[in-house]
Structures are given as C-alpha cells and as structure tokens.
ROKOL-417312 format. One record per residue (C-alpha): residue number from 1; z, x, y. Coordinates in pm, whole numbers, always signed. Layout:
N
{rec NUM,{Z,X,Y}} ...
end
This chain:
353
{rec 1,{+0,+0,+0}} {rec 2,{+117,+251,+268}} {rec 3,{-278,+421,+130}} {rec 4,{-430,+120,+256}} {rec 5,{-276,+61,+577}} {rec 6,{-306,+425,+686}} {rec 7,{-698,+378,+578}} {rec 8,{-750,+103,+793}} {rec 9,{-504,+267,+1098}} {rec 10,{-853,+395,+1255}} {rec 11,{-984,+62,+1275}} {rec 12,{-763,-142,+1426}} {rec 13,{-694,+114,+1692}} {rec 14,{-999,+85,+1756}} {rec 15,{-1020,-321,+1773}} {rec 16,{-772,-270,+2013}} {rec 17,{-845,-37,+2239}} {rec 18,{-1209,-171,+2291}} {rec 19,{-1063,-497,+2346}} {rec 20,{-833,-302,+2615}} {rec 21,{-1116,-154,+2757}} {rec 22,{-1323,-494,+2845}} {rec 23,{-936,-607,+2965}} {rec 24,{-945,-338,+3171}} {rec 25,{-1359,-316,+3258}} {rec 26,{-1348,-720,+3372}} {rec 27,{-1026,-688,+3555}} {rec 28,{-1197,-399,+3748}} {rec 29,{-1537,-578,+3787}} {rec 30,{-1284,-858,+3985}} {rec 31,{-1078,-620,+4162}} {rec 32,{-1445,-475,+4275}} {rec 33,{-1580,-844,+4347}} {rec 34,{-1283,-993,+4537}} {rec 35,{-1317,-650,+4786}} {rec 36,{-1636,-721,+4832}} {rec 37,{-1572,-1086,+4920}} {rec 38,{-1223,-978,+5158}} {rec 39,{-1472,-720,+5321}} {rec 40,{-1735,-952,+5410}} {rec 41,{-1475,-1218,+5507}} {rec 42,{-1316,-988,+5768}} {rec 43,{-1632,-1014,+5968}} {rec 44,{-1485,-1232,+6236}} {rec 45,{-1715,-1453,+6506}} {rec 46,{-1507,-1470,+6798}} {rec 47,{-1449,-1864,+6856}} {rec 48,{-1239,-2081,+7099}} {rec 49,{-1186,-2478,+7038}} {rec 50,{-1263,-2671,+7314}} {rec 51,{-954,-2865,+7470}} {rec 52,{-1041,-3109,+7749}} {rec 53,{-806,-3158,+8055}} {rec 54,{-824,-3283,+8390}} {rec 55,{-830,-3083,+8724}} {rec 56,{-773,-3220,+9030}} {rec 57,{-1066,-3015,+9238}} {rec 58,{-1155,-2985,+9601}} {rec 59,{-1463,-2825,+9793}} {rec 60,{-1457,-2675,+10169}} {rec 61,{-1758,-2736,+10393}} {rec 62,{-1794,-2481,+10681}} {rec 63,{-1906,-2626,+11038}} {rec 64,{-1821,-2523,+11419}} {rec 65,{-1659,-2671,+11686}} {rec 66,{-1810,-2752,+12035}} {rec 67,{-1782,-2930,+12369}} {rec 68,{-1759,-3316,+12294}} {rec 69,{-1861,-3394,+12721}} {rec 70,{-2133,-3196,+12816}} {rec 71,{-2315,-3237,+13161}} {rec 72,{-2607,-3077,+13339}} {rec 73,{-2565,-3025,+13713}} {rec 74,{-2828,-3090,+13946}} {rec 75,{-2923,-3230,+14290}} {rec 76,{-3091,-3559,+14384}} {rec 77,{-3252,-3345,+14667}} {rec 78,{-3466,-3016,+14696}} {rec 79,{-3315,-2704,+14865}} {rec 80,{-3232,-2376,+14862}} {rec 81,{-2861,-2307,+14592}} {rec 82,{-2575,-2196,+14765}} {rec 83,{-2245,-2078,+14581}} {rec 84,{-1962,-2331,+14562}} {rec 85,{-1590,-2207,+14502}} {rec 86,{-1646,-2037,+14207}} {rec 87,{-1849,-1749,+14017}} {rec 88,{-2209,-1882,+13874}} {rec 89,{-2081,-1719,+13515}} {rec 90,{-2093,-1832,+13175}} {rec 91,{-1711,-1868,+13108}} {rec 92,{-1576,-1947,+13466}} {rec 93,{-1336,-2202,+13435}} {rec 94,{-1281,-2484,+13715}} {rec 95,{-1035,-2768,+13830}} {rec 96,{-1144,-3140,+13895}} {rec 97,{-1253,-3158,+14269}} {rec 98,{-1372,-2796,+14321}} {rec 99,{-1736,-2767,+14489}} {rec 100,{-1951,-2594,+14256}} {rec 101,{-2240,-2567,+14414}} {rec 102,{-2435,-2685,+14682}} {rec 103,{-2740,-2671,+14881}} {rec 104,{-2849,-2540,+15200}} {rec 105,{-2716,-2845,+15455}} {rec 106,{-2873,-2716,+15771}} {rec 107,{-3114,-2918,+15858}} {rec 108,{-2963,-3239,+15772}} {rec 109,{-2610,-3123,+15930}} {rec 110,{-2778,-3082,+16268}} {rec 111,{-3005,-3470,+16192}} {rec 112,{-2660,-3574,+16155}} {rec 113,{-2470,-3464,+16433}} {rec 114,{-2807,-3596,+16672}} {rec 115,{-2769,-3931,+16542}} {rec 116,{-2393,-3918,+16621}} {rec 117,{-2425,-3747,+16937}} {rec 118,{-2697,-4041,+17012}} {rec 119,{-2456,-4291,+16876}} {rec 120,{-2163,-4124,+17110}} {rec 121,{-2384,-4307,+17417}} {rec 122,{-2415,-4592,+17211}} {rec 123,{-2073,-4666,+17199}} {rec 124,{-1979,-4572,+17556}} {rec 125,{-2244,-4844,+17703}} {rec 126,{-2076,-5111,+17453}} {rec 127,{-1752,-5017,+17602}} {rec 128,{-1880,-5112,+17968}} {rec 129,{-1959,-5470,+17798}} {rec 130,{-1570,-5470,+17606}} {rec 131,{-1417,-5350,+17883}} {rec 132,{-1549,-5679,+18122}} {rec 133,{-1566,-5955,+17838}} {rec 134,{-1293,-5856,+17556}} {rec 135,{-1074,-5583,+17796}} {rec 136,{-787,-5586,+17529}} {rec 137,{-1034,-5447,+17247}} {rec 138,{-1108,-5151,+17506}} {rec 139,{-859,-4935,+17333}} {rec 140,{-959,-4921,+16967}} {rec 141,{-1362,-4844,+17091}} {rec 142,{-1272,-4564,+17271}} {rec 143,{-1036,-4383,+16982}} {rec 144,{-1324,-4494,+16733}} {rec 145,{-1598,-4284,+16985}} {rec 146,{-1291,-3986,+17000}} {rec 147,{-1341,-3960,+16637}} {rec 148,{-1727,-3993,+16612}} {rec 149,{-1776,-3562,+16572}} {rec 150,{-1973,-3404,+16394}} {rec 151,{-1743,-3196,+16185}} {rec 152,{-1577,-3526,+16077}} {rec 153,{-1659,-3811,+15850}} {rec 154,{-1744,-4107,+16017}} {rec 155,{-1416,-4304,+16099}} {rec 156,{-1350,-4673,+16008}} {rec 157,{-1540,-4939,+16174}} {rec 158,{-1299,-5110,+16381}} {rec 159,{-1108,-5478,+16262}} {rec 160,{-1333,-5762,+16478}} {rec 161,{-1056,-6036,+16592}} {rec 162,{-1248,-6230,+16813}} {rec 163,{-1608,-6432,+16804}} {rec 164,{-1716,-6276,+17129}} {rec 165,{-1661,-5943,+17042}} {rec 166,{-1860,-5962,+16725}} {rec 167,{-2130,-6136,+16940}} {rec 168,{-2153,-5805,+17143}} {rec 169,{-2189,-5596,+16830}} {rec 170,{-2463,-5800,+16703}} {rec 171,{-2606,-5808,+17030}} {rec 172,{-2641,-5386,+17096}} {rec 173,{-2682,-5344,+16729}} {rec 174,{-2384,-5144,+16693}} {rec 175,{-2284,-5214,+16325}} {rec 176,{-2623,-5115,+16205}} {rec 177,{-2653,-4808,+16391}} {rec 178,{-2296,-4706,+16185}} {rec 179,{-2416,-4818,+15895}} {rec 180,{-2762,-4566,+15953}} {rec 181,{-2501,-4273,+15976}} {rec 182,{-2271,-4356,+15721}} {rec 183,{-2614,-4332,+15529}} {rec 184,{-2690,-3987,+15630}} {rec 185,{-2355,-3869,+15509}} {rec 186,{-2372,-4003,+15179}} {rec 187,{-2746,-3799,+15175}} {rec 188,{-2566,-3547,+15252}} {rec 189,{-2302,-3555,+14993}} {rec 190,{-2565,-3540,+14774}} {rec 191,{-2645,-3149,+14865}} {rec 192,{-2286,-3077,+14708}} {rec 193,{-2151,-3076,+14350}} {rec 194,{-1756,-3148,+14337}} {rec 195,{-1655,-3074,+13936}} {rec 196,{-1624,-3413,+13817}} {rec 197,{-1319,-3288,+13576}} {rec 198,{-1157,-2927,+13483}} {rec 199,{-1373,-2759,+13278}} {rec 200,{-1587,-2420,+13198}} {rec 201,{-1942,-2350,+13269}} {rec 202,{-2134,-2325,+12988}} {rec 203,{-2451,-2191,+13103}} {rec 204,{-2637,-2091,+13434}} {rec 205,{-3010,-2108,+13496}} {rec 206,{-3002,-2082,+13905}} {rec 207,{-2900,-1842,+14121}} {rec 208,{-2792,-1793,+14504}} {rec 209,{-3054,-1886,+14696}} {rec 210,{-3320,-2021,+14437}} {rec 211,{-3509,-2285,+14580}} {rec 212,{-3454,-2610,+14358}} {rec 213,{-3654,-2914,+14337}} {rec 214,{-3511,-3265,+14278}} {rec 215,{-3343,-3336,+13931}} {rec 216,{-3344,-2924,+13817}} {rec 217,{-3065,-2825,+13592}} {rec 218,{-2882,-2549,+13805}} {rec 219,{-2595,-2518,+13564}} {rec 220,{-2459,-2640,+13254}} {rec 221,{-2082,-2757,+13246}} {rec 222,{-1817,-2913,+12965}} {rec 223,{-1469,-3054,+12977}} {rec 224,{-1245,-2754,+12837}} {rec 225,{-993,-2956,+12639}} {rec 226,{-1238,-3186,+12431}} {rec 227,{-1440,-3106,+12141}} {rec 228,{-1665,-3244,+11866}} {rec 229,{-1672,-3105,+11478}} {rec 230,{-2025,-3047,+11366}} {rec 231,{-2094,-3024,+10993}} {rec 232,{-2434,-3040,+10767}} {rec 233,{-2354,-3204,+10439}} {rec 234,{-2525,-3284,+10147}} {rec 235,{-2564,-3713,+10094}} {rec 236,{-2305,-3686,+9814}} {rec 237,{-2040,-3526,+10047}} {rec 238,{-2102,-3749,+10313}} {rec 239,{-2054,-4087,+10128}} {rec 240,{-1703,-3918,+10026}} {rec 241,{-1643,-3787,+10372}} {rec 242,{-1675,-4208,+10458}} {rec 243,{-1365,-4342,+10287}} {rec 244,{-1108,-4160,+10426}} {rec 245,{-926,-4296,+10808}} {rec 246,{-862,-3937,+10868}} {rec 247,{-1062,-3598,+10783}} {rec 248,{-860,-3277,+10752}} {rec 249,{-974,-2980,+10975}} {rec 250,{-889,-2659,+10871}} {rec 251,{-924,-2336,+11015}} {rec 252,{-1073,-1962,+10855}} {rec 253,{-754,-1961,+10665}} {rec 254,{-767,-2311,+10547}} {rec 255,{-469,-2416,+10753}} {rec 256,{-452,-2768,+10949}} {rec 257,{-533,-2741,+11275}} {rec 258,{-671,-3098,+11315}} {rec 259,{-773,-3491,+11249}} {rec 260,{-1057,-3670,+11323}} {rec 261,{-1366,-3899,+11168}} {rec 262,{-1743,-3939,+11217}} {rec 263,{-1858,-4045,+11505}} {rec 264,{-2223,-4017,+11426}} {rec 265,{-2425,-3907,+11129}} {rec 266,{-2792,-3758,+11178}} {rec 267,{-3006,-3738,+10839}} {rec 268,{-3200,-3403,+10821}} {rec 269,{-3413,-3448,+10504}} {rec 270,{-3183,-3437,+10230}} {rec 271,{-2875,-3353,+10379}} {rec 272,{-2641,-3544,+10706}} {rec 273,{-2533,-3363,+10975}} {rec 274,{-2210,-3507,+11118}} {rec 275,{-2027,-3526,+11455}} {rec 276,{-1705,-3607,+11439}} {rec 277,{-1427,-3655,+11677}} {rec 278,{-1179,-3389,+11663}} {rec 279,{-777,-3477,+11763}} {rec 280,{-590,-3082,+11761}} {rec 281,{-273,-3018,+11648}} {rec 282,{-31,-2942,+11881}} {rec 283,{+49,-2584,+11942}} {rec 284,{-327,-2478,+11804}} {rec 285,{-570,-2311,+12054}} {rec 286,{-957,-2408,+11994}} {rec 287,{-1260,-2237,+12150}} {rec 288,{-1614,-2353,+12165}} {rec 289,{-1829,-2243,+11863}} {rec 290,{-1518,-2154,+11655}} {rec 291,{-1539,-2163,+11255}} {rec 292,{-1388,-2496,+11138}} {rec 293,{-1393,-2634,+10765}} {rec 294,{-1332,-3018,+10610}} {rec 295,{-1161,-3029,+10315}} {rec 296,{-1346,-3318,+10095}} {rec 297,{-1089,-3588,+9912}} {rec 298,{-995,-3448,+9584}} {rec 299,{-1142,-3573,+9295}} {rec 300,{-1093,-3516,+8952}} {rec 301,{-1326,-3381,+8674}} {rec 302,{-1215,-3356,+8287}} {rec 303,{-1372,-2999,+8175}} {rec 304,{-1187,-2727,+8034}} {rec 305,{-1176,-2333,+8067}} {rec 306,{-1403,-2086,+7894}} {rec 307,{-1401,-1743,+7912}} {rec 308,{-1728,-1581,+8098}} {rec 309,{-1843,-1433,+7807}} {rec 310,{-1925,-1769,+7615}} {rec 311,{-2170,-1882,+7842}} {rec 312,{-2536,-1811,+7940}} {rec 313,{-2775,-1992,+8133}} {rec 314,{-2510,-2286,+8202}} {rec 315,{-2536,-2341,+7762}} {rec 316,{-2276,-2261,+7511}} {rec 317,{-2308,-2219,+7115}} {rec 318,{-2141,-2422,+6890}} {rec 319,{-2054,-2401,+6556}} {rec 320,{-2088,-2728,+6317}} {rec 321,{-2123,-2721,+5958}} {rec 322,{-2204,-2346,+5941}} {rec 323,{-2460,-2383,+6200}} {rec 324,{-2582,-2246,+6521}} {rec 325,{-2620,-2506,+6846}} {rec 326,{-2704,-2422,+7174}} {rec 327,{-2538,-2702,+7372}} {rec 328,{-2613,-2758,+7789}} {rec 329,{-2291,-2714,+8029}} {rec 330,{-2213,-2779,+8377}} {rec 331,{-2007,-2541,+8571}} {rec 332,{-1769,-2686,+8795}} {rec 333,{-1577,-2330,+8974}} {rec 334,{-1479,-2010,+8841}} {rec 335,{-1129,-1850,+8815}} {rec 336,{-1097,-1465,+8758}} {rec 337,{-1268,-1443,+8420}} {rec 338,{-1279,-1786,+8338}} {rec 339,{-1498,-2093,+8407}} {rec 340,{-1432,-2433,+8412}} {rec 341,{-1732,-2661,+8268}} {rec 342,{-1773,-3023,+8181}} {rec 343,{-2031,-3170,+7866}} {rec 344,{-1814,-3045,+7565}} {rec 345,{-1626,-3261,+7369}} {rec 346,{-1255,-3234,+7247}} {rec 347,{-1248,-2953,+6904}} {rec 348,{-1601,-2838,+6980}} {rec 349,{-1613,-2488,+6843}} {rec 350,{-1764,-2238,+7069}} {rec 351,{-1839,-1893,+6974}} {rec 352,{-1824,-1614,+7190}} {rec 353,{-2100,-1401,+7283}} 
end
C-alpha cells in the first residue's frame, strides 16, 4: 500500500499544483483586468450640476446733466453791442436785474430828450390855460414839468379831478403827446438787456462793438440752480424707467445725489432719449455737463453661476445619457471668474471645457 501511494505521489502533486496555477493565472488575469478598468475610470470630465436661483439684478445707464432754462439774448433793434455790468465770458455768473448788455443809445437818447425838451413848452403854455380856468391844479403841472428831464423817466401823469381840466388836456393834446414819449422810452428799453434771473453765461457769439441786426443771438444764458437729466435708452429700459414716481440719480460713484422723472421722451431710431426733471439732494453741488447715472428698478432673473471656463460662444455642453449636447445660454453679468446665465434647467450636467 505505502508502494502505491508513493507511486502515484507525482501525480497528484501535480493535479494540484496545475490546478493552483490556473487559481493563481485567473486571479492574476482579474487583478490585471480590474487595473485596467480603475485606470480608465480615473479619467475624470470635469462637471458641475446646474442649480437654479434667483438674483435680484440692476443695470446703470450713464447720461449728463444740463441747464433745464436756457435763453438766447438778443435785441428787438439793430445797433452797435456795448458791455453791460459784467465780463462777455463763458462762465461769468450774474444776479437777477444786472444789465448785460446793451446797445449804443445815442441817437435815440438825444430823439428823446428833443421830444421832452419840446414837450417842456408844451406843458408851460397849458399852464397859462390852468392857471386862469382851474388855478388850484396850477401846482401839480408845474412839479410834473420839474420832473420832465431827460436823465429821468417820465413821471406820472397827474390825477384829473375836475371836467374842465380834462377838457383842456384834450383840447392841447397833452395826454397824447405823454403817451408819444412814454413810447420812446419803452424803445429805448429795448437797447438794454437786464438778466431776467441769476444765472451763468453759457456762450458768447458778439463782442464790444459788433454791429447787430434785429433778433441776433449776442449771448447765450441759463438759470444756475436748475437742471435737466439727459439719458439715451434702449425701448426696453425706457418702458421700465415709466413705472416708477421717482428715478434715482446717482453720481460717478453710484451715490444718490438726486430724484426726478421724465419730462419728455424723444425716439431716436431704436432707442429714447429722455429729459427728465432733476430735484438735488441737499448738500450736493451739480455742474452743467456733469456725469450722472439712473439706476433701473431691480428685477429679478432665475440663472445660476458657471465658471468661465464652461462656456463658449454664449453655449454650454451637457451631458445626458453618455452624450455630448451643445445647449444655447444667455449671459446675464459676470463676477470675478464666474458668470451668471439663464436657459439651463435644474440638475443639467455641464462639463467643463
């Protein structure tokens, strides 16, 4: 017996050890096909999955400010310019009442100081006919003729108390010879410009002694302490810019500095261009021309963030069922390296380039 099993030792070990050794060969052959699998698994597509939310966004339209009363000076009569009170300079400021200009008043000064010279007599014969028929009305005629100078206004007409008195004015034509003066000053009021407010000139096109005809701009003026806001907006903005009372001014920096609404809106092709009234803050100093900005109403958008990287040409790729997609975006604004866009849908899978 012991014979026989040491005969047949050799083949058994070697039944077993062959069946070791495919044990061993199929074990490796897995080992060797599951590192193949883990290394081509470890081949990761950057990916993000897309989660919706909603921003509250704004947009700031840049416009100017400028004069809201604007006025051209010029005469009613033809002359030669003469300076005023102040300088002829872009930038000169002036007070309500100051004479700005004027024209040459020579030759109608002296018209006018012959026609009250002549009225002078006038009034001194009509005092020979007061002084017999209505002697207690003598008075008031002769301080009225004291006054009638040439380097004053015309004075009052004298108060008419009685019927016979105002008989003898009709009768030497005295109230329409007044009246015939009192015209020729009013002409002549005409050759001078008082400033109608206090404001700043805002441009000159005359000099000293430029000969003007009737109705020429000589100079260009605005009230100091009232302005407009001019903006050009697209349609969209504009019917947003409507439903508000109030619209927010800000300055360069984006702080308040104002309140006002549209006054008028002007369409230039596709776009309005509005004028709106413009209310400062106290405390805030405004020049003409100077940068000023509306903030539009905030809206809100649903969108979410992407990085830069996973967009080109305003289109992301998705990933669905193992497969490629190239889906259109809209970008709304940017933030450092990410962008906010709208047209995905909640757990959209977008890879990254």
């Amino acid at each position: 017996m012991k014979l026989i099993a040491i005969k047949n030792f050799p083949q058994s070990f070697f039944v077993c050890a062959y069946s070791a050794f495919l044990l061993v060969s199929c074990n490796s052959a897995s080992e060797k096909e599951e590192s193949n699998l883990k290394d081509k698994t470890e081949v990761i597509i950057p990916r993000i999955s897309v989660k919706n939310i909603t921003l509250n966004n704004s947009a700031v339209i840049d416009g100017e400010i400028v004069y809201s009363v604007v006025k051209d000076v010029s005469f009613s009569k033809s002359g030669k310019l003469e300076i005023g009170d102040i300088q002829l300079l872009v930038g000169t400021h002036f007070k309500f009442n100051e004479l700005l200009v004027k024209l040459n008043i020579e030759e109608a000064f002296k018209e006018l100081a012959q026609s009250k010279l002549s009225f002078s007599k006038n009034i001194q014969s009509f005092e020979e006919q007061i002084e017999k028929k209505v002697p207690s009305e003598l008075n008031k005629w002769k301080n009225f003729e004291a006054d009638l100078t040439p380097s004053k206004r015309l004075p009052e007409f004298p108060t008419i108390y009685t019927e016979l008195e105002k008989a003898l004015i009709i009768e030497d034509d005295i109230y329409i010879l007044f009246s015939k003066i009192k015209n020729q000053e009013s002409e002549i009021e005409q050759y001078f410009y008082l400033a109608p407010f206090d404001g700043i000139i805002t441009g000159v096109f005359k000099k000293k002694n430029a000969l003007i005809e009737r109705n020429q701009t000589v100079i260009k003026i605005a009230k100091n302490d009232v302005f407009n806001a001019e903006f050009v907006v697209s349609k969209t903005d504009y019917e947003a810019l409507k439903k508000p009372v109030n619209i927010d001014f800000l300055d360069k920096y984006n702080h308040l500095i104002g309140l006002g609404k549209i006054k008028k809106a002007v369409e230039l092709n596709s776009d309005m261009k509005l004028i709106c009234s413009f209310q400062k803050i106290n405390g805030k100093e405004i020049v003409n021309k100077q940068l000023i900005r509306i903030s539009l109403p905030i809206s809100k958008t649903k969108g979410c963030y992407l990085p830069k990287e996973a967009i080109l040409s305003n289109q992301v790729i998705m990933l669905k069922n193992g497969k490629k997609n190239k889906i259109p975006i809209s970008i709304i604004n940017a933030k450092d390296d990410l962008v906010f866009v709208t047209g995905l849908k909640d757990g959209m899978i977008v890879l990254l380039r």
